[in-house]
C-alpha positions in Angstrom: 0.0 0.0 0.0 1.1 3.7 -0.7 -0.3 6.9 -0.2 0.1 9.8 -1.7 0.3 13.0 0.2 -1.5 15.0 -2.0 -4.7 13.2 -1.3 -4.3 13.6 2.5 -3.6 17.5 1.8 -6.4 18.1 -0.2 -8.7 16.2 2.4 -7.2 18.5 5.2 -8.1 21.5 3.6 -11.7 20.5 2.8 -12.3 19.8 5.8 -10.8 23.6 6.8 -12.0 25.3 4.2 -15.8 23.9 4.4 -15.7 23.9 8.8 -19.5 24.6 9.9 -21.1 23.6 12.8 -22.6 21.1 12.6 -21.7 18.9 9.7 -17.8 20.6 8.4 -17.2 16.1 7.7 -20.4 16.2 5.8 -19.5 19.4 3.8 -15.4 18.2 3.0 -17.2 14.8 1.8 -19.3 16.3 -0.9 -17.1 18.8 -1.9 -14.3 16.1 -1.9 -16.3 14.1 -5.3 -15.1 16.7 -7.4 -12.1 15.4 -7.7 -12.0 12.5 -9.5 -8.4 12.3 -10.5 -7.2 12.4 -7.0 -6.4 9.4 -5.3 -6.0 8.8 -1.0 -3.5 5.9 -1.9 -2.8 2.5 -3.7 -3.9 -0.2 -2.9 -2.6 -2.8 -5.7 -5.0 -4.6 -7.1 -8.0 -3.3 -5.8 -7.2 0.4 -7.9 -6.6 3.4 -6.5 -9.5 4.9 -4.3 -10.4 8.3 -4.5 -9.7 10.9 -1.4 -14.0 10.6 -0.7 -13.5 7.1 0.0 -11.0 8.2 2.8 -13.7 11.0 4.2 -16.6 7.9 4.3 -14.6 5.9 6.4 -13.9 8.8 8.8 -17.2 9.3 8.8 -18.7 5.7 9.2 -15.8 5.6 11.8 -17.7 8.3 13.9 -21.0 6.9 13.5 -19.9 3.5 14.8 -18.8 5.1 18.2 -21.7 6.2 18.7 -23.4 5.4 22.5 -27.1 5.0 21.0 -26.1 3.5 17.9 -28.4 0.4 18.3 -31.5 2.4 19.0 -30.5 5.0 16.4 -30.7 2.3 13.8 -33.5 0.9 14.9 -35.2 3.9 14.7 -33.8 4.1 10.9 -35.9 1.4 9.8 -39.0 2.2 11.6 -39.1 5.3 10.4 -37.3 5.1 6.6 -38.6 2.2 4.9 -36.5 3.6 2.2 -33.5 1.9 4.7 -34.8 -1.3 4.1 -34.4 -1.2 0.2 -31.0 -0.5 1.1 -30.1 -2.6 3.1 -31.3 -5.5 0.4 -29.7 -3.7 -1.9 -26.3 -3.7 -0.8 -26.4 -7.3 0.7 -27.9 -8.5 -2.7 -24.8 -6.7 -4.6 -22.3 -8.0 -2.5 -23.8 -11.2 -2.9 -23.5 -11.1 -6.4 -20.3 -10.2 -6.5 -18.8 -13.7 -4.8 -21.5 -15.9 -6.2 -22.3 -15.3 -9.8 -18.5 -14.8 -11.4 -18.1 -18.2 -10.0 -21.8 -19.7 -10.5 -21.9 -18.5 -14.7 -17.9 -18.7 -15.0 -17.2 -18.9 -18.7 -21.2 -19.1 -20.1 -20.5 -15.6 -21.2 -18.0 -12.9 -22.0 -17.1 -9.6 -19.5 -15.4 -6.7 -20.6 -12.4 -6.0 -18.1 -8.9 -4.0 -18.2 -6.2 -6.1 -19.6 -2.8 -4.1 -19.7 -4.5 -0.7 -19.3 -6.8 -1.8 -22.5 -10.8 -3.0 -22.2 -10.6 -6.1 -23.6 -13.3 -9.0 -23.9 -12.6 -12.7 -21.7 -14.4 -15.3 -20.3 -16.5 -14.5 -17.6 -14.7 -15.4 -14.3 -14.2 -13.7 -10.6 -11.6 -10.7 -11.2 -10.6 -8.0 -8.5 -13.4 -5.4 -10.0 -15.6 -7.9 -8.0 -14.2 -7.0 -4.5 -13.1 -2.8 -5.4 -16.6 -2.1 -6.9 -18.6 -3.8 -3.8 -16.5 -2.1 -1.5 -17.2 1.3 -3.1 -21.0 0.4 -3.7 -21.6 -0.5 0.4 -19.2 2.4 1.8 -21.9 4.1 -0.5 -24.8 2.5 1.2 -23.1 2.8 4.9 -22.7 7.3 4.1 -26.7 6.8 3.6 -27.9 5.1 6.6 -24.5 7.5 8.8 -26.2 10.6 7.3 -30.0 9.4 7.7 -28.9 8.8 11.2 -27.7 12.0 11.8 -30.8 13.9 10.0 -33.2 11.9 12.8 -30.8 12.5 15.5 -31.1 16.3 15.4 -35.0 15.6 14.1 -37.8 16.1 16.9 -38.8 13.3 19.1 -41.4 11.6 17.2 -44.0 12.2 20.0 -42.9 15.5 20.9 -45.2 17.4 23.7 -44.4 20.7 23.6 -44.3 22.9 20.3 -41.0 25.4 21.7 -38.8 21.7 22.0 -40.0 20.4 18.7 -39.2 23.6 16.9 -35.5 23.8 19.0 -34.6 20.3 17.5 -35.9 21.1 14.0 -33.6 23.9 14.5 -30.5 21.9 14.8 -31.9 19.8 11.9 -31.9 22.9 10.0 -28.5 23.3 10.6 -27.6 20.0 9.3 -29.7 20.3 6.4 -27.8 23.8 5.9 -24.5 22.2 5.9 -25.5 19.6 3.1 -26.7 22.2 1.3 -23.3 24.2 1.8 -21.2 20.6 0.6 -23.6 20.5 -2.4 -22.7 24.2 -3.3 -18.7 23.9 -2.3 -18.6 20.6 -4.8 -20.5 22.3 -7.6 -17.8 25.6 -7.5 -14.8 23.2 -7.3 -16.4 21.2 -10.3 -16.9 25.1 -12.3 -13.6 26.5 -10.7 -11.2 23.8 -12.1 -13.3 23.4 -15.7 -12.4 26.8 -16.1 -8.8 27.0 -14.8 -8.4 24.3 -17.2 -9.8 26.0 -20.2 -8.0 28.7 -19.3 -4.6 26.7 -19.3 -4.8 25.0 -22.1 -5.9 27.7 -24.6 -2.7 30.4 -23.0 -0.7 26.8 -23.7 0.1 25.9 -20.4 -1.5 22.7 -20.7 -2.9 20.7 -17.8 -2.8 22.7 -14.8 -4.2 20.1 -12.8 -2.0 17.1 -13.5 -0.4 17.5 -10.1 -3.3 16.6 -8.4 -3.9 13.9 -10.9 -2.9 11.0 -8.2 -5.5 8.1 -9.6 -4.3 4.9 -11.6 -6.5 5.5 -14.5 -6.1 6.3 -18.2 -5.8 10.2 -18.3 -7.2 11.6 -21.8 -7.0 15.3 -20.2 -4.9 17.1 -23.1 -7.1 15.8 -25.9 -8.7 18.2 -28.8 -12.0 17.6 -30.5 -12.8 19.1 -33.9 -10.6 21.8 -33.2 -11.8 22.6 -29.6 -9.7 22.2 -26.4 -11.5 19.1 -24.1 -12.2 20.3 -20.5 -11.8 17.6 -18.3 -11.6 19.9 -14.6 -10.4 17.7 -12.1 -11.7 14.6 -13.4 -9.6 12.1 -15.9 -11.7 12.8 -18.9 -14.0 15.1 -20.9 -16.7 13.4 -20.2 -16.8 12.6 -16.5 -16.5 16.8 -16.0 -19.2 17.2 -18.4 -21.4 14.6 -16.4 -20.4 16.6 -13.0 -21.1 19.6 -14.8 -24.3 19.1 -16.0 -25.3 17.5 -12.8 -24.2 21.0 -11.2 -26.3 23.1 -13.9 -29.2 21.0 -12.8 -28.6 21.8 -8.9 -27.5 25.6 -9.1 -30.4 26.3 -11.9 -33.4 24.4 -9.3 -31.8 26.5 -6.6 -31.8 29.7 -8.4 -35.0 28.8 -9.5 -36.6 28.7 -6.0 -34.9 31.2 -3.8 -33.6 33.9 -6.9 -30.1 33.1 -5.2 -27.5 35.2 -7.2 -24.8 32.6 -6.2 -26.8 30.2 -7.3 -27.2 32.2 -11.0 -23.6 32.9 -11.3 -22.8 29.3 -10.6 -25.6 28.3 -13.6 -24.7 30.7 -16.1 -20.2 29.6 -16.0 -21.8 25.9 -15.3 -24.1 26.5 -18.7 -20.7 28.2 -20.4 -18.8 25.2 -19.8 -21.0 22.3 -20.6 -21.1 24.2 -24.0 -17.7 24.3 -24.4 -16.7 20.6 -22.7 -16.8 19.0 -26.1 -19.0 16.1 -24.4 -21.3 14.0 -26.4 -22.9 13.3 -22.6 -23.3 16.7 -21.7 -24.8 17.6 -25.2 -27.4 14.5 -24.6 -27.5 15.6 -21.0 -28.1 19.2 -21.6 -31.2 19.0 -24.2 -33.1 16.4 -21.9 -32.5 19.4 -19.3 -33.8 22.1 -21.2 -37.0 20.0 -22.4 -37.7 19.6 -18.6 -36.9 23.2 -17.7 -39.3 24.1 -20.5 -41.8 21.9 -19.1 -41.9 23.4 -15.8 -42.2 26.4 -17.4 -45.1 25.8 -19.4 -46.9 24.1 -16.8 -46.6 27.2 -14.6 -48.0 29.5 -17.4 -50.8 27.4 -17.8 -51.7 27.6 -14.3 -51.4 31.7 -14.4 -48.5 31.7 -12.5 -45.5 31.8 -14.0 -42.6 32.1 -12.1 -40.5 35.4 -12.1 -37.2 33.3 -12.9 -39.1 31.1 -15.7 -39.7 34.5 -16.8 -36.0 35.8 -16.8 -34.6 32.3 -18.2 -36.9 32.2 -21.2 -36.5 36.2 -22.1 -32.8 35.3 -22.1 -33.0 32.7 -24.3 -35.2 34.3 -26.8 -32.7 37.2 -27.0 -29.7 34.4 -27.2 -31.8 33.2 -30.3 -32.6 36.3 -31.4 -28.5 37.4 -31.5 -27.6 34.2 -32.6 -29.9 34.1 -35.6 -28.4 37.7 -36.6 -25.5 36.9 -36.8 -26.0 33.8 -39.2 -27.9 35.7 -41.5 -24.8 38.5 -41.7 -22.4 35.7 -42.4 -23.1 32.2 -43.2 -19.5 30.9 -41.7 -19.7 32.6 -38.4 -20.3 29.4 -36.6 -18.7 26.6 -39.1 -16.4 25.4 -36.4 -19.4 24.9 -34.0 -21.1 23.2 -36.9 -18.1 20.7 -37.2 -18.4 20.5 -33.2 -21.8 19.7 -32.9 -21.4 16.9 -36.1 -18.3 15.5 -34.1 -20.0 14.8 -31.0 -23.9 14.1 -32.1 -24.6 13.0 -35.3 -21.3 10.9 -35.9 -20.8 9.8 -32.4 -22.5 6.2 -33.5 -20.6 5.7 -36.7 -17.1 6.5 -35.2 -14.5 3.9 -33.9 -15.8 4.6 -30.3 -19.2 4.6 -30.4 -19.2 1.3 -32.5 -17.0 -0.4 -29.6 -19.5 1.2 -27.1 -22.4 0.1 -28.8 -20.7 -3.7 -28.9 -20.2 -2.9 -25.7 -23.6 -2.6 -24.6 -24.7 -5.3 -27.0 -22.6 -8.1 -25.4 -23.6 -7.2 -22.0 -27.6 -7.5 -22.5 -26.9 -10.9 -24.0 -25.2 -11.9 -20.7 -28.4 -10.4 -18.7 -30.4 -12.9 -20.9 -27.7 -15.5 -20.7 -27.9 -16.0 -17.2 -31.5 -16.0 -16.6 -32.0 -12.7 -15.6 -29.7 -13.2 -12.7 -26.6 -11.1 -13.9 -23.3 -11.7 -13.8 -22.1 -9.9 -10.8 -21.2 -6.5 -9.8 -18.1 -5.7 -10.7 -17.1 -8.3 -13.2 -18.1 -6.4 -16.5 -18.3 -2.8 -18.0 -20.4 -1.5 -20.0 -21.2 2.4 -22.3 -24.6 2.4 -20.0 -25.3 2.5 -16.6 -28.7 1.4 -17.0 -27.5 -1.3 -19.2 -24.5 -1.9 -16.5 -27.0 -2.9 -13.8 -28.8 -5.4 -15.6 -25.9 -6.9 -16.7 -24.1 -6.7 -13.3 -27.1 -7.0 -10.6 -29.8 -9.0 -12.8 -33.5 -7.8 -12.5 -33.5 -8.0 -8.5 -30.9 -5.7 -8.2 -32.4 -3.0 -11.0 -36.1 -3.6 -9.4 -34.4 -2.4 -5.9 -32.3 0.5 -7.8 -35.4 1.3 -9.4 -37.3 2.2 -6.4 -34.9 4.1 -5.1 -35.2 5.9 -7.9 -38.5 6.7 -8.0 -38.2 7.4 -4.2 -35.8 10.3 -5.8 -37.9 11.6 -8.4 -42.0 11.3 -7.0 -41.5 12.8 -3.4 -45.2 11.5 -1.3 -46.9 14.9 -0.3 -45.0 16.9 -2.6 -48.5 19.4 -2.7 -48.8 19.8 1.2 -45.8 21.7 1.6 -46.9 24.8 -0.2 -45.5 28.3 -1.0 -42.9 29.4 2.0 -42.0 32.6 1.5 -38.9 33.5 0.4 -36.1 34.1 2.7 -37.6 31.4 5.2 -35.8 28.1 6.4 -39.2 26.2 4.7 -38.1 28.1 1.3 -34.4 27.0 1.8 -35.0 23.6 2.9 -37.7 23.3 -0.3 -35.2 24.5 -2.6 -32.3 22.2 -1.4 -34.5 19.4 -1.8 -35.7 20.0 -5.4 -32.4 21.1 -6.3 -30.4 18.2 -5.4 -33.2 15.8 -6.8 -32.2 17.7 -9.9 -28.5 16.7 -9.4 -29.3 13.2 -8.7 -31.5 12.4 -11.3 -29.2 14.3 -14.1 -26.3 12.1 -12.5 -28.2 9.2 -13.6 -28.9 10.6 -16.6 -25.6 11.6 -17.6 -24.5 7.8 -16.1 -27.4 6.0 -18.4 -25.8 7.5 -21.5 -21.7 7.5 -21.1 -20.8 5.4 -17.9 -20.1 1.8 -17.4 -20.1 0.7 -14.2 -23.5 -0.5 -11.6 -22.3 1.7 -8.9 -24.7 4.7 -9.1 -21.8 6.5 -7.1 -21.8 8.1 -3.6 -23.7 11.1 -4.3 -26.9 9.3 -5.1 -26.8 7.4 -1.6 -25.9 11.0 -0.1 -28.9 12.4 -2.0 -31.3 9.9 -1.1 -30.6 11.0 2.4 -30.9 14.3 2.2 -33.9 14.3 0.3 -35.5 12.2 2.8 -34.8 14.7 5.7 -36.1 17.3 3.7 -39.3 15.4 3.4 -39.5 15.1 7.4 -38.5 18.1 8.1 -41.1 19.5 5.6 -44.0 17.7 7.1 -43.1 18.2 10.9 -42.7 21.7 10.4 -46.1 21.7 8.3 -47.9 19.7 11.2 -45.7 21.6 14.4 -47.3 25.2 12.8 -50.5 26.3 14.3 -52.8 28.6 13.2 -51.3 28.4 9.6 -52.8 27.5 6.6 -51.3 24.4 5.0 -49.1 26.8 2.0 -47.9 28.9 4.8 -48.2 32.8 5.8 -46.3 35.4 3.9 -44.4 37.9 5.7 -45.1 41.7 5.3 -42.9 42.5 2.3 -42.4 38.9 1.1 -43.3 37.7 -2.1 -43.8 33.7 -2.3 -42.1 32.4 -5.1 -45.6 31.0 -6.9 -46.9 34.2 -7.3 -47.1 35.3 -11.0 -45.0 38.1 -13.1 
């Protein structure tokens, strides 16, 4: 084993620069995804783990010490049936790992690194079995650490007095707040270093960030694309930082969206600037299915009578963008030739070129080993694919993508969504409202971004941190609703303050 200072550098300084009471572990962990070059040490065979994996452990570490921790947990699955698709989950994955490599060993091929180069073999057990499953339950242990501390700092669930119940959803607040603030510090890092490495590679200095670049993988950072420089931020490749990117679009966009945050615009429009310019086929995909949806919501709210001040501000920007844009083509026809070559590049001759062809097999070979072993799979970890979708049928078999698939739609239809109403802005119910939608919207675009350009079954540590946060939102949300007396259900308005619903 070696480790690599570096990594225990970075981690240090997270964890100063993002200190708040009462989650600064919390905060250092989520800002600590974005970077997904940097590695905490080597470990052989089992890869080179990234400096989050470190922070989990710390942090599963701190939960295990804790006095109540049997009661805490039991309260976890009383109260978050959520914990019990988990829990299956993650015993059903590691499970799959040990027994189906061996069980199906040579019925069908997997697609595994062979001197740094995907090749094609026999299936059999290979050391992706053991790295992945640790990855994927470290992933699963951060949800029930952080769901435990969301109901520790929740009221008592038969609270007698109103001022008590409203002190402890003040500390849950807090917590809440600090996710929030990890959320925020990740998506900055994520638009900081895509633009620092823009920046360095058009004055020639090339890649800035290769001295953080500590991870054993294949690094295609100083790569060109139809004459455009590839960002690839702190991650090994274009298109893992156009996957974080978009992902960070879709939170600061939501949040900006809901509370007219100007951090949270600033954040949207260099987010938007550099997905344009990350010369991603994922984030191009990624990005359309994102502005259908924002159109959407925006046409549902007009047809209501209330759109939204910011839906209002969005779509007048982008009919002026159109407007310009349009202009300027009619003046001269070859004013945006390279961006025409760009956008042929990466969309419409993605599928016929070398890569996409090898993808495609990819994904080909690894639904005929879904049907070649029954439906069962042939284990997480053994296999790759170009889909993540694709990946965990493959990998986990139908039982494990009917579990993943309820977590996602845990994600994406929250129960009681129209109880919580119109807080006015400026309150903790409009913050806690707008973290929740916001980092649904990362979630879901992470799986998004996954189901079109990744290849592995591990939906990552930020959907297990998601799915906890999102599910203290949602009790924090209905307490406060139920603790508020003499109310209505949508909640007062302050003098001066203008609920976000109400229409231009």
């Amino acid at each position: 084993m070696q480790t690599f200072i570096i990594g225990s550098a970075i981690c240090i300084l997270l964890l100063a620069a993002g200190r708040t009471h009462p989650g600064s572990l919390i905060v250092a962990l989520i800002a600590s995804v974005a970077f997904g070059s940097t590695s905490i040490a080597s470990l052989g065979g089992l890869g080179t783990p990234l400096i989050y994996v470190a922070l989990e452990i710390v942090l599963i570490i701190t939960i295990l010490v804790r006095r109540r921790l049997p009661d805490e947990l039991a309260r976890i699955f009383h109260e978050c049936p959520t914990a019990w698709i988990v829990l299956a989950l993650l015993v059903y994955a590691s499970g799959t790992a040990v027994i189906l490599p061996r069980l199906f060993a040579g019925m069908t091929g997997a697609f595994v690194p062979v001197d740094g180069l995907v090749s094609e073999v026999p299936l059999a057990p290979v050391s992706g079995n053991i790295a992945q499953s640790g990855y994927f339950v470290l992933g699963g242990l951060v949800f029930f650490g952080l769901t435990l501390l969301l109901l520790a700092r929740s009221s008592a669930p038969r609270a007698k007095t109103l001022p008590q119940s409203r002190e402890r959803d003040s500390e849950e607040y807090l917590l809440l707040r600090a996710i929030g603030k990890g959320f925020f510090f990740w998506t900055w890092l994520n638009a900081t270093a895509g633009a620092l490495d823009l920046a360095g590679k058009l004055a020639g200095g090339g890649d800035l960030m290769l001295p953080l670049r500590t991870a054993g993988y294949a690094l295609l950072t100083e790569t060109e694309h139809a004459g455009f420089w590839r960002i690839a931020g702190l991650h090994p490749e274009a298109s893992a930082f156009g996957a974080a990117a978009l992902a960070g679009l879709a939170f600061s966009f939501t949040y900006w969206r809901a509370t007219r945050s100007g951090n949270a615009l600033i954040l949207a429009i260099v987010l938007l600037s550099l997905t344009l310019l990350s010369t991603s086929s994922t984030a191009y995909a990624g990005l359309s299915v994102l502005v259908l949806v924002a159109l959407l919501a925006a046409i549902r709210s007009l047809l209501r009578g209330r759109l939204l001040h910011t839906d209002a501000i969005w779509l007048g920007a982008v009919l002026i963008a159109v407007t310009v844009i349009l202009a300027i083509v009619l003046i001269n026809d070859d004013a945006f030739a390279k961006v025409e070559t760009l956008l042929r590049a990466t969309i419409l001759e993605k599928s016929s070129s070398a890569s996409g062809i090898e993808r495609a097999y990819w994904n080909q070979r690894s639904l005929d080993s879904f049907f070649a072993t029954s439906m069962f799979g042939i284990g997480l970890g053994s296999s790759r694919a170009s889909s993540w979708a694709i990946a965990v049928l493959s990998q986990l078999g139908l039982i494990g993508s009917v579990l993943l698939g309820f977590l996602m739609a845990t994600i994406a239809w929250p129960p009681h969504r129209g109880e919580w109403g119109d807080a006015p802005l400026g309150s903790e119910r409009r913050h806690v409202i707008a973290l929740h939608d916001s980092v649904r919207a990362a979630a879901l675009t992470l799986l998004l971004a996954a189901t079109i350009g990744g290849g592995a079954a591990d939906p990552g540590v930020l959907f297990f941190i998601s799915l906890a946060t999102l599910g203290g939102c949602r009790r924090y949300l209905q307490r406060s609703r139920c603790f508020s007396t003499g109310q209505p259900s949508n909640g007062s308005t302050r003098s001066g303050s203008i609920p976000q619903g109400q229409p231009t």
